[in-house]
C-alpha positions in Angstrom: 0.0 0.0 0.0 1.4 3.5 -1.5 2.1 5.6 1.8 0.4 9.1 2.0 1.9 12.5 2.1 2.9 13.7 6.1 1.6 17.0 6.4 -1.3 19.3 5.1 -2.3 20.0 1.7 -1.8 24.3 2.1 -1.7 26.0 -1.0 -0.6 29.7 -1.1 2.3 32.1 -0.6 3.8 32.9 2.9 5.9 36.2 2.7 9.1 36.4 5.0 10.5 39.2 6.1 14.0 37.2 6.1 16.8 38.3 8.3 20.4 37.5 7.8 22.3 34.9 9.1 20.3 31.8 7.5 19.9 30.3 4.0 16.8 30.3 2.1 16.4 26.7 2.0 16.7 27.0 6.1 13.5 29.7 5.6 11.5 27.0 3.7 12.3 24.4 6.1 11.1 26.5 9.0 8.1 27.6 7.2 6.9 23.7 6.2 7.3 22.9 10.0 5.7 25.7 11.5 2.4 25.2 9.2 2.7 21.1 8.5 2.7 21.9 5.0 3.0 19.0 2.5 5.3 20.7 0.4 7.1 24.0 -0.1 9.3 26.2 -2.1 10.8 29.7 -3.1 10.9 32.3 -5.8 14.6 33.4 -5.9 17.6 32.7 -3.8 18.8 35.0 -1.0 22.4 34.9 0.2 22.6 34.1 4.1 24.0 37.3 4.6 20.7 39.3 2.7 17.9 40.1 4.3 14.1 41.2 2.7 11.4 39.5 0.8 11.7 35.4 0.4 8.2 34.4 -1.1 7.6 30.8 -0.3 5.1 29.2 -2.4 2.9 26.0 -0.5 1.6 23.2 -2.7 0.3 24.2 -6.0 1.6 27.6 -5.9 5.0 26.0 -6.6 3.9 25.8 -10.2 3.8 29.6 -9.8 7.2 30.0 -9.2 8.7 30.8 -12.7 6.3 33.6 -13.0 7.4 35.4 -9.6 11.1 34.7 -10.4 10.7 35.9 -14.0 9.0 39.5 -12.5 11.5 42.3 -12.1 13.1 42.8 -8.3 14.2 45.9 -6.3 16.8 45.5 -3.8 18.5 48.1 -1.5 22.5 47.8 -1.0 25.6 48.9 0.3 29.1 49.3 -1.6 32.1 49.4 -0.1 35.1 51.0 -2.3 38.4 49.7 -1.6 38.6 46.1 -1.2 37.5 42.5 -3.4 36.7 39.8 -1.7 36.8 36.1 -2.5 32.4 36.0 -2.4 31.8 40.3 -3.7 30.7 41.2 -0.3 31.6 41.3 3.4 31.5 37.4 4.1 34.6 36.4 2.3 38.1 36.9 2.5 39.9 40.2 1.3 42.0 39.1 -1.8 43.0 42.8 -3.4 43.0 46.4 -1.8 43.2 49.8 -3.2 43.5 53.4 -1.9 41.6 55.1 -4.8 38.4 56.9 -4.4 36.4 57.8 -7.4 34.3 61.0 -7.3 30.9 61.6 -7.7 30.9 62.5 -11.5 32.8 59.4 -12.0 30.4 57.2 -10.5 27.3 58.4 -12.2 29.0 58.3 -15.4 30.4 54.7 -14.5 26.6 53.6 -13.5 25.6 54.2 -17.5 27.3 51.3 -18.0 25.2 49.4 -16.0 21.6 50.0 -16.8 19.6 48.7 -19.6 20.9 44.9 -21.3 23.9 44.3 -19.9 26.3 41.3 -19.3 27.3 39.9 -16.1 29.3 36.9 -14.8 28.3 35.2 -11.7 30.0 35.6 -8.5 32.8 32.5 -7.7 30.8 31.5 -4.7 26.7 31.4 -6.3 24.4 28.9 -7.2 25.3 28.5 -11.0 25.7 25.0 -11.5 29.0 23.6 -13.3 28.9 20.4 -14.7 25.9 19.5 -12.4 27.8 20.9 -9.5 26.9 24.0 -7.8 29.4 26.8 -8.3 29.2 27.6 -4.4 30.5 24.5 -3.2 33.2 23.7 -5.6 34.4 27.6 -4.7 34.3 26.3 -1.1 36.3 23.5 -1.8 39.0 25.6 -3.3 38.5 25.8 -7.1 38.5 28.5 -9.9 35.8 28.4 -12.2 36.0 29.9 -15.1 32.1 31.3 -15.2 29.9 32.1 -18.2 28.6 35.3 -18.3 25.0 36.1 -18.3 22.2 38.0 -19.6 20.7 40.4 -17.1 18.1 43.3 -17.5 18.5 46.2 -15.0 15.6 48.7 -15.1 16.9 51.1 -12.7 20.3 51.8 -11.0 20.7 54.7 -9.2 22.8 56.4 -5.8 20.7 56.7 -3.0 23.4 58.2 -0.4 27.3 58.4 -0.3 27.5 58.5 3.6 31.3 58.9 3.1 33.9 58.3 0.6 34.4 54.3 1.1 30.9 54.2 0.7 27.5 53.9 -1.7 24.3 53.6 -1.0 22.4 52.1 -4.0 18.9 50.9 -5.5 18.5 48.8 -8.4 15.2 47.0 -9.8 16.9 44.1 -12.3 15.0 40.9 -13.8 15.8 37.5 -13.8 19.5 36.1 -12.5 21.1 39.1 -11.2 23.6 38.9 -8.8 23.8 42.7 -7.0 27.4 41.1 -5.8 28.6 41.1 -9.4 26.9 44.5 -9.7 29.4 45.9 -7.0 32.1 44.1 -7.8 32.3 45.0 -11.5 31.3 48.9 -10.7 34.7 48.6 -8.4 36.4 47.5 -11.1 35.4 49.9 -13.9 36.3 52.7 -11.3 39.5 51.3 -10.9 39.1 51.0 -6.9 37.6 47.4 -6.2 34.4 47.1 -4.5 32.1 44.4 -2.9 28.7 44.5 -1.2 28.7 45.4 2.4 24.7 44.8 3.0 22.1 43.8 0.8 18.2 44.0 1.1 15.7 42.9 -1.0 12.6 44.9 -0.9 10.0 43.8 -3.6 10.4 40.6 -5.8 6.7 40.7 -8.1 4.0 41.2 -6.5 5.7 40.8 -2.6 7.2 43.4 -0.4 9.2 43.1 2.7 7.1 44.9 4.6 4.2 42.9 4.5 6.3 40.0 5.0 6.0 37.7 8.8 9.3 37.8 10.7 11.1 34.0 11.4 10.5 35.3 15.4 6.9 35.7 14.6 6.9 32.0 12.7 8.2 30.6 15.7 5.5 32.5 18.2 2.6 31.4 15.8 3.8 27.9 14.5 1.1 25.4 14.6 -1.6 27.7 15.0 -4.1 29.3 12.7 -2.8 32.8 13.1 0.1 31.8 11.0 -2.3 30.2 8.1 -4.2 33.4 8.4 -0.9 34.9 6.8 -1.2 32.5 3.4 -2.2 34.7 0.5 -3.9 33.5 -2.8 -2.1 31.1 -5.1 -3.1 33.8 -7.7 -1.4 36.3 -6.2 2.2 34.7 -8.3 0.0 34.3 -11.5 0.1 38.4 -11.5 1.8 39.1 -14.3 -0.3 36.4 -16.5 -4.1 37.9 -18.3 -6.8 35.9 -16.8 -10.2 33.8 -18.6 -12.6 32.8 -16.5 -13.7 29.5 -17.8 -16.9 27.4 -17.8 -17.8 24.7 -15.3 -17.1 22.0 -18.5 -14.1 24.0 -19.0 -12.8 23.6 -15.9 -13.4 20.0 -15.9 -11.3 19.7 -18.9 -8.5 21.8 -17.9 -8.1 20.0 -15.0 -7.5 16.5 -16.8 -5.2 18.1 -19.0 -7.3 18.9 -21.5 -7.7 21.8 -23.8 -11.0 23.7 -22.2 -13.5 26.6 -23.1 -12.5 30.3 -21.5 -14.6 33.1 -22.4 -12.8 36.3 -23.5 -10.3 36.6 -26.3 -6.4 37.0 -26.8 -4.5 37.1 -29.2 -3.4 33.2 -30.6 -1.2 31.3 -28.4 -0.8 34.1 -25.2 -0.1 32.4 -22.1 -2.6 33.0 -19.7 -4.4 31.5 -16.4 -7.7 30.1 -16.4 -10.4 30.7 -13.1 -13.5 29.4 -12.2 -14.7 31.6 -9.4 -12.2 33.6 -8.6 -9.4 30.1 -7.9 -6.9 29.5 -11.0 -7.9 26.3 -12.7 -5.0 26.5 -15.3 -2.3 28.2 -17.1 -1.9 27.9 -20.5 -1.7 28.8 -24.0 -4.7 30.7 -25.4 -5.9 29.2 -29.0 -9.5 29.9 -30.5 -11.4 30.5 -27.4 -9.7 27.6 -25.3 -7.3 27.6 -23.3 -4.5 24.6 -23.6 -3.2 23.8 -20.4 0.8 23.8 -19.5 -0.1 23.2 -15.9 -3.3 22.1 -14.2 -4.3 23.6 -10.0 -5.6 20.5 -8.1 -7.1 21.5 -4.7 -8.8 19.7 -2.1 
C-alpha cells in the first residue's frame, strides 16, 4: 500500500521578512514545520548574509514559481570601495586592496554602464551549476571556475546616499538572475578601486514586499496555530503578471484533466494565460480559439 503524504495539503504564498544569518532553504524548512505543509518552495535565492522579501510558495503555488522569479526585483545595497573579496561582499576573504576613491561625477558616469541589457558573470561563490555541480560548493572547496557570463536586465540603478567616501548607497530593480554582488564588484572594477557589497536588502520581488512580510521570530510564536495560516495569500497572487479567462464549469473540468478547455474572452493566438473558475486559477496555459490549452493544471482539495 502506497504511503500518503505527512503534512497538510496548504496551497498559497507565505511572505518572509527574512533576516540574515540563515539560508533560504533554512526559511523554507522553517516555514513547512511551522504550518505542517506538504510541500514548499521559493521564488529566488537569497544569500545568508541578505535580508528582505523570500516568497515561499505552498503546494500548488509552486507551479507559480517561474512567473514570480521571471518579475523584475528591487533590492536596496551597500558598496564598499576599496577592497575584493573572495564572495563580492563582506563574508569572504579580502584578496586585493586599493587606496583610490572615485568622485561623484565618476560614479554616475560609471553607472551608465550598467543599466539597460547588460552582461554579467556570476559571483565565484553562487548557485550557478558547473557540470551538475553548484558553483558555491566547488568555490568552497578551493576551485577557480572559469564562469559564463549572463544575460541580465537592470531597469533602474541609481545612488541613494554616499554616507562617506568608502561608501555607496544604492537601489536597483533588475529581472531575472542578477547577482547585485557582481553588480558591485564590477562597478569597483570599472572605477578602478575594487568594491564588494557590504549589505544587501531585498525589498520587492513581483507582486511581494518586505514589509508585509512575517518575521522567522513571529513564525516561531505562531507555528502550529491558525494565526500563522491566516498569513497565506492566494495562489493567484504569483500568476500576476499572466491575463486571466474565467472558464466554464465544462471547461474547468477539462482543464483539469489536462485537456484543452472553453474560456470566455479573447487574446491574441497562443498568449499564455491563467484560467479561473470563481475567482481560484484552474489553469495556465496557451490561449488558442477560445480555449485555453493547459501547460499546468491547480488541483485543490
Amino acid at each position: 500500500m502506497a504511503r500518503g503524504k505527512k503534512g497538510r495539503a496548504l496551497s498559497g504564498w507565505l511572505i518572509v521578512n527574512k533576516p540574515a544569518g540563515i539560508t533560504s532553504s533554512a526559511v523554507v524548512n522553517k516555514v513547512r514545520w511551522a504550518l505542517d505543509a506538504q510541500k514548499a518552495g521559493h521564488a529566488g535565492t537569497l544569500d545568508p548574509d541578505a535580508t528582505g522579501v523570500l516568497a515561499v510558495a505552498l503546494g500548488e503555488a509552486t507551479k507559480t514559481v517561474p512567473y514570480v522569479t521571471d518579475a523584475l526585483k528591487c533590492y536596496r545595497f551597500m558598496v564598499r570601495f576599496g577592497a575584493a573579496t573572495s564572495t563580492d561582499d563582506a563574508a569572504g576573504e579580502v584578496i586585493a586592496t586599493s587606496d583610490l576613491r572615485p568622485d561623484d561625477g565618476a560614479i554616475a558616469a560609471a553607472l551608465a554602464a550598467f543599466r539597460g541589457a547588460i552582461s554579467q558573470v556570476p559571483p565565484q561563490v553562487s548557485a550557478v551549476k558547473v557540470d551538475g555541480v553548484r558553483a558555491y560548493d566547488l568555490a568552497r572547496a578551493g576551485e577557480e571556475m572559469d564562469l559564463a557570463a549572463r544575460d541580465l536586465w537592470v531597469d533602474k540603478l541609481e545612488l541613494i546616499a554616499r554616507p562617506d567616501a568608502d561608501h555607496l548607497e544604492m537601489e536597483m530593480i533588475c529581472g531575472k538572475g542578477g547577482y547585485v554582488r557582481a553588480i558591485a564588484r564590477d562597478l569597483g572594477a570599472a572605477l578602478g578601486c575594487l568594491g564588494h557589497v557590504a549589505w544587501l536588502r531585498r525589498e520587492w520581488s513581483g507582486p511581494f514586499v518586505a514589509s508585509q512580510g512575517v518575521s522567522l521570530d513571529d513564525i516561531d510564536r505562531m507555528a502550529k496555530t491558525r494565526e500563522l495560516e491566516s498569513f497565506i495569500q492566494p495562489l493567484e497572487i504569483g500568476l500576476h503578471g499572466l491575463p486571466e479567462l474565467p472558464c466554464t464549469v465544462e471547461g474547468a473540468a477539462r482543464l483539469r484533466n489536462g485537456n484543452p478547455g472553453q474560456v470566455l474572452g479573447h487574446l491574441d493566438f497562443g498568449i499564455e494565460a491563467w484560467a479561473s473558475l470563481n475567482g481560484r486559477a484552474v489553469a495556465v496555459g496557451h490561449y488558442r480559439g477560445g480555449e485555453l490549452h493547459p501547460t499546468r493544471v491547480f488541483v485543490r482539495e
